[in-house]
C-alpha distance (Angstrom), angle and dihedral (degrees) to the residues before:
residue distance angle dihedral
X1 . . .
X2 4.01 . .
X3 3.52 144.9 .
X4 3.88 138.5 -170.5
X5 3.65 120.1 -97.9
X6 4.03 109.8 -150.8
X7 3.60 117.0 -58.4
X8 3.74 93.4 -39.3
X9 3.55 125.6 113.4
X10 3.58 92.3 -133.2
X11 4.12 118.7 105.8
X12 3.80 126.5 -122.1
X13 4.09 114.8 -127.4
X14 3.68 102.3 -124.7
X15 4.12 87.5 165.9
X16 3.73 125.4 34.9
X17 4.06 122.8 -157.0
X18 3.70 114.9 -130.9
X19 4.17 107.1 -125.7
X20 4.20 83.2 -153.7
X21 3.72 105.1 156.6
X22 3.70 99.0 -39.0
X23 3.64 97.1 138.6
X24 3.60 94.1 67.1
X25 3.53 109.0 51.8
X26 3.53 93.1 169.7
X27 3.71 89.5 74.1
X28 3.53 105.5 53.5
X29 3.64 103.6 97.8
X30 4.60 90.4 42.6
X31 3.35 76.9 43.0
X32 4.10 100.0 61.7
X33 3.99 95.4 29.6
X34 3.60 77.9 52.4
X35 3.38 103.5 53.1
X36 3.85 103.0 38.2
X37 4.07 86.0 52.7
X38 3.45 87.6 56.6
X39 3.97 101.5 35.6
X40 4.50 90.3 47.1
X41 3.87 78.7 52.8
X42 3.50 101.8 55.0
X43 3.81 89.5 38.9
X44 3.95 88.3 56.6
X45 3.74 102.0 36.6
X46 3.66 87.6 45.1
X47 4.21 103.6 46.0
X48 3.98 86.3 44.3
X49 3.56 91.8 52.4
X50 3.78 82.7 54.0
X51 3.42 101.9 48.0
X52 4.34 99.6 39.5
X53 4.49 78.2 60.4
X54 3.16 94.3 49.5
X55 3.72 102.6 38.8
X56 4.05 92.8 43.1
X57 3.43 118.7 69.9
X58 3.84 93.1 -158.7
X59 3.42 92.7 64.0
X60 3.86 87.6 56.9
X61 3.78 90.7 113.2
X62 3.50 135.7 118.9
X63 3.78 99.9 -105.1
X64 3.69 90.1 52.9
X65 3.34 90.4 43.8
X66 4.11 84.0 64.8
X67 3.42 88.7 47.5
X68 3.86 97.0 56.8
X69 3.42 92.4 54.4
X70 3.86 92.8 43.9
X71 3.63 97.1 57.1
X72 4.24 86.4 48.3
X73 3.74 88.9 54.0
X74 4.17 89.0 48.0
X75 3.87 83.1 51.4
X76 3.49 93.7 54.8
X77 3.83 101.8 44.0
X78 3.80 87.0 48.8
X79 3.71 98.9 49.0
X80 3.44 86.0 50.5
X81 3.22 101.4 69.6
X82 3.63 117.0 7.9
X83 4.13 95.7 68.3
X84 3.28 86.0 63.6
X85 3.67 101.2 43.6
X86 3.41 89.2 50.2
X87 4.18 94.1 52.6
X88 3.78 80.7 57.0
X89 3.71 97.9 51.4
X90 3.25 93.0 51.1
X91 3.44 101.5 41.6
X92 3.40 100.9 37.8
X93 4.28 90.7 -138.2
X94 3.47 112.9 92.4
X95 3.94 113.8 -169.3
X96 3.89 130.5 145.8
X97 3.39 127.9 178.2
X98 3.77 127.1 -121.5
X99 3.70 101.6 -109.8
X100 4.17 81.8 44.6
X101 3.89 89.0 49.3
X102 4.01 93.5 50.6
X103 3.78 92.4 49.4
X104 3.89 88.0 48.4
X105 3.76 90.6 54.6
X106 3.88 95.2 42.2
X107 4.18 98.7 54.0
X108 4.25 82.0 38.1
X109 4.20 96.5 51.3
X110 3.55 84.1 41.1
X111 3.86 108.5 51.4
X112 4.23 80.4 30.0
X113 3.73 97.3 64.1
X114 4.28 94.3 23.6
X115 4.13 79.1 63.0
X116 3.80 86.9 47.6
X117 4.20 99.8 48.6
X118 3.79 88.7 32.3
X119 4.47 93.6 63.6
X120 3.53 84.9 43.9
X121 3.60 88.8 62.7
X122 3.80 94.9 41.6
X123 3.16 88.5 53.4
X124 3.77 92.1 60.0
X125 3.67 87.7 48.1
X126 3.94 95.9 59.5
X127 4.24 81.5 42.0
X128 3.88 84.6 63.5
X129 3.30 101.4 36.1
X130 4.53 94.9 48.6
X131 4.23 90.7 31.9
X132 3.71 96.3 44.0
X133 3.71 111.6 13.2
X134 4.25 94.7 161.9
X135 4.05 84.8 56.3
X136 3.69 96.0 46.5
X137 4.03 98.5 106.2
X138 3.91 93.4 35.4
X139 3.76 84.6 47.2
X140 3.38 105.7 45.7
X141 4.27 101.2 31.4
X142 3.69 114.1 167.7
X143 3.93 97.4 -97.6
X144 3.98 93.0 56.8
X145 3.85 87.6 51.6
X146 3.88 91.5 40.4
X147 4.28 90.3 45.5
X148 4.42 87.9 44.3
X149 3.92 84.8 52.4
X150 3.60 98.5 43.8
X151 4.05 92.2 50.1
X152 4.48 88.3 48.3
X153 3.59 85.6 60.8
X154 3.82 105.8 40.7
X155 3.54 97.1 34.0
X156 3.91 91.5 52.7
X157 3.75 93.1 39.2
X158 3.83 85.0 55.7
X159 3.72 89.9 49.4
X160 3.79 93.6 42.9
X161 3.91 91.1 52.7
X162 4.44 95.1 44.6
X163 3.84 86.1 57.1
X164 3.86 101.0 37.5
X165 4.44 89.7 51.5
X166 3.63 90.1 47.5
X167 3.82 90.6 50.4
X168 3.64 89.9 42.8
X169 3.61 94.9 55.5
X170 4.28 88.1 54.6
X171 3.52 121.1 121.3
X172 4.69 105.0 -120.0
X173 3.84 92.8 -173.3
X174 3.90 102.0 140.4
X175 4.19 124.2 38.6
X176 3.56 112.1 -3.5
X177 3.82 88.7 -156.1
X178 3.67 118.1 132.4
X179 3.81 111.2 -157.8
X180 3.59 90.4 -148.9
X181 4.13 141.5 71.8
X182 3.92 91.7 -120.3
X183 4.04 129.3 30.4
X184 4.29 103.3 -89.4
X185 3.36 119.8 -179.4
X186 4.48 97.1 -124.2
X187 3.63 88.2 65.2
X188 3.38 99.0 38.1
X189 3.80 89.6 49.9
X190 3.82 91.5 55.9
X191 3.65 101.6 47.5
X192 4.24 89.6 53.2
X193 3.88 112.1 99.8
X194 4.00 94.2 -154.6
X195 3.49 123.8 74.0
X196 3.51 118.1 -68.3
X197 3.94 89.8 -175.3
X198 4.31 93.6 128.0
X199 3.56 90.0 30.9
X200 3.83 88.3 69.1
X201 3.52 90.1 40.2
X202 3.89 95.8 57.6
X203 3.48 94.8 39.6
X204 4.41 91.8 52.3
X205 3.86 83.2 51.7
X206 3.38 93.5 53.3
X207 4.04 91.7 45.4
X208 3.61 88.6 52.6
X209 3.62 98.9 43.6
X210 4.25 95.5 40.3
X211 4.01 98.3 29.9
X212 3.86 95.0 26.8
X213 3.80 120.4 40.5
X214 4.38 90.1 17.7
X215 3.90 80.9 65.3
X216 3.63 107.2 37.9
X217 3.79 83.5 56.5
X218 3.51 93.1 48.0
X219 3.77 96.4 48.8
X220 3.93 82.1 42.7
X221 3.97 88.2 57.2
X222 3.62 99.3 51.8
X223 3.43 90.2 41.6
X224 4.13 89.2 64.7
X225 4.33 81.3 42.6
X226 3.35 94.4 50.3
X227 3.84 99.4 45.7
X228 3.64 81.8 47.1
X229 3.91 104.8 57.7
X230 3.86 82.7 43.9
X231 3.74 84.0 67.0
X232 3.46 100.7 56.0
X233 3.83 109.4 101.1
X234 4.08 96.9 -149.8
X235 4.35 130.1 75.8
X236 3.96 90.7 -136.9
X237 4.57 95.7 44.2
X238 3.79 81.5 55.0
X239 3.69 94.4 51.1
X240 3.50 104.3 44.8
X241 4.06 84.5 40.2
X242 3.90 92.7 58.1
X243 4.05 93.4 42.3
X244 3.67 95.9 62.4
X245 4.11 86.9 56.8
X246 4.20 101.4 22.2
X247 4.18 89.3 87.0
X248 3.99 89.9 40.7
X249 3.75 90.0 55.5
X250 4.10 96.2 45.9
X251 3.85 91.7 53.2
X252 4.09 87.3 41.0
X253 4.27 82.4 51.8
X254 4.05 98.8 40.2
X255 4.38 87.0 46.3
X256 3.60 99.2 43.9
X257 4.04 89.6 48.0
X258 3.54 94.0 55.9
X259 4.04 101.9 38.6
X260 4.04 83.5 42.2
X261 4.04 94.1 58.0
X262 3.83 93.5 37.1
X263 3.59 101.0 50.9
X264 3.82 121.6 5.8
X265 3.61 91.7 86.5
X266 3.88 126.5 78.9
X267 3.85 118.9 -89.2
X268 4.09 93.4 -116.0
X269 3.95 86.6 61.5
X270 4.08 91.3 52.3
X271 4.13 108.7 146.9
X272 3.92 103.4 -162.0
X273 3.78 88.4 -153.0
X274 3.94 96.9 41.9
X275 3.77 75.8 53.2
X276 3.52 103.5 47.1
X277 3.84 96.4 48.5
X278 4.14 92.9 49.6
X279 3.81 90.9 53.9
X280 3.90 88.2 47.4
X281 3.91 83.3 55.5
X282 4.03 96.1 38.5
X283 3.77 105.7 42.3
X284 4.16 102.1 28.7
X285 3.68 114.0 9.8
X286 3.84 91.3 48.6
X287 3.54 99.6 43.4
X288 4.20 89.9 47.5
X289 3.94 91.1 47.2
X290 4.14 89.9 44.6
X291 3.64 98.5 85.3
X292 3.72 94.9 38.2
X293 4.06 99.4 53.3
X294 3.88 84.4 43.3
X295 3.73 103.9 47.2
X296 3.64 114.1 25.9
X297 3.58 100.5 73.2
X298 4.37 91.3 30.7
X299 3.82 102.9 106.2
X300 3.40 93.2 -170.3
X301 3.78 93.9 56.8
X302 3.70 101.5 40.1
X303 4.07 78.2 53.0
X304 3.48 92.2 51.7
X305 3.91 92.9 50.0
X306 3.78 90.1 57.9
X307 3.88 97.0 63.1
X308 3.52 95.3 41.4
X309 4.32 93.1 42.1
X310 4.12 101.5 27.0
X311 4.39 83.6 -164.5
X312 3.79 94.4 56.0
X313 4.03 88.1 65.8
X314 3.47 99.9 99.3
């Protein structure tokens, strides 16, 4: 499917193939048990997460609150590219249109940097509730935590949406080969033949905003935490302190690893396989390993399972 562009002789993409893991054909069927293992996990870990909050009215607190709309983000960043990646795998032809392509990146930017702004603001939570523990409920009432929600996903949405039109308003008029599994802006940016001048500029501000300030004022927050727990003069307050942030800060470390190495970096210096293997770690690994880090070692949810599933006890 092709078009002219102007008077030139040159043809405008109007499809783009997805590189995926073509040059290792050996893989492809590892590859696709693989990845539907791990994308049926995420979809189950995630969805019961949602349902044991919002079927448990002790978990009807502000950091599970965060959590519920966590694992909905990780469900939308994986199902936005792992369908799609599995179609591929199984097929072994992996085309997507460029309307198809632009939607992909839109839902993906969006849950991407909603996942981002939203651990900053759990990690504020745990601040308030390990700094000032008597404040916690006055702190953190339901309409602060409703409001901080509310601004993740319009604020990203907004963000996802600038980035997506000026993408969609690119010039694809030489390969329409994606070096990737799933439509990213870096490659996409380097195969357009217009200027991509306020592209770059809109997607450093977002780098800086999502990968710069988010983590400064995460760092900054378990700075205050752990200054705090270092304060508390017996073995077992610092324990139970430190478990109700230790699986916030291993998903904080595992997400800002991967988005670090696959986009703080400037598009000319774009490593398909750097790429490849952060978005394996951003958009399946992370959403599979979500509900694991956050529940196993959560009394209070593994409790919470039990009443509503009587086998999952034990």
């Amino acid at each position: 499917m092709s078009g002219q562009l102007g008077k030139t002789n040159q043809t405008l993409v109007t499809q783009f193939i997805l590189q995926g893991f073509s040059e290792h054909p050996q893989l492809r069927l590892p590859l696709l048990g693989c990845f539907f293992f791990l994308y049926s996990m995420a979809l189950l870990g995630n969805t019961l997460i949602i349902t044991v909050i919002t079927c448990s009215s002790g978990l009807h607190s502000p950091m599970y609150f965060f959590l519920f709309n966590l694992a909905t983000m990780d469900i939308m960043c994986t199902s936005s590219v792992l369908p799609k990646v599995l179609v591929g795998l199984a097929w072994g032809e992996n085309t997507i249109s460029f309307q198809g392509c632009m939607a992909q990146l839109f839902f993906l930017v969006w849950s991407g940097s909603s996942e981002l702004l939203l651990l900053t603001v759990m990690a504020f939570d745990r601040y308030v509730a390990i700094c000032w523990p008597l404040h916690y409920r006055s702190l953190m009432s339901f309409q602060l935590c409703l409001v901080l929600a509310m601004s993740v996903w319009v604020i990203c949405a907004l963000n996802s949406s600038i980035n997506t039109a000026l993408l969609a308003q690119l010039f694809f008029c030489g390969s329409n080969v994606i070096t990737h599994f799933f439509c990213e802006i870096p490659p996409l940016l380097l195969l357009s033949c217009s200027s991509t001048h306020v592209n770059s500029i809109m997607t450093l501000i977002a780098d800086a905003f999502y990968g710069g300030i988010n983590f400064l004022l995460t760092l900054m927050s378990y700075g205050f935490i752990i200054a705090s727990i270092l304060c508390i003069r017996s073995a077992e307050g610092k324990r139970r302190a430190f478990s109700t942030c230790s699986s916030h800060l291993i998903v904080v470390s595992v997400y800002y690893s991967a988005v670090f190495c696959a986009y703080i970096s400037p598009a000319s210096s774009y490593s398909p396989e750097r790429s490849k293997l952060a978005g394996v770690l951003y958009t399946i690994m992370s959403p599979t390993l979500n509900p694991i880090i956050y529940t196993l070692r959560n009394k209070e949810f593994k409790a919470a399972l039990g009443k509503l599933l009587p086998f999952c006890r034990h």
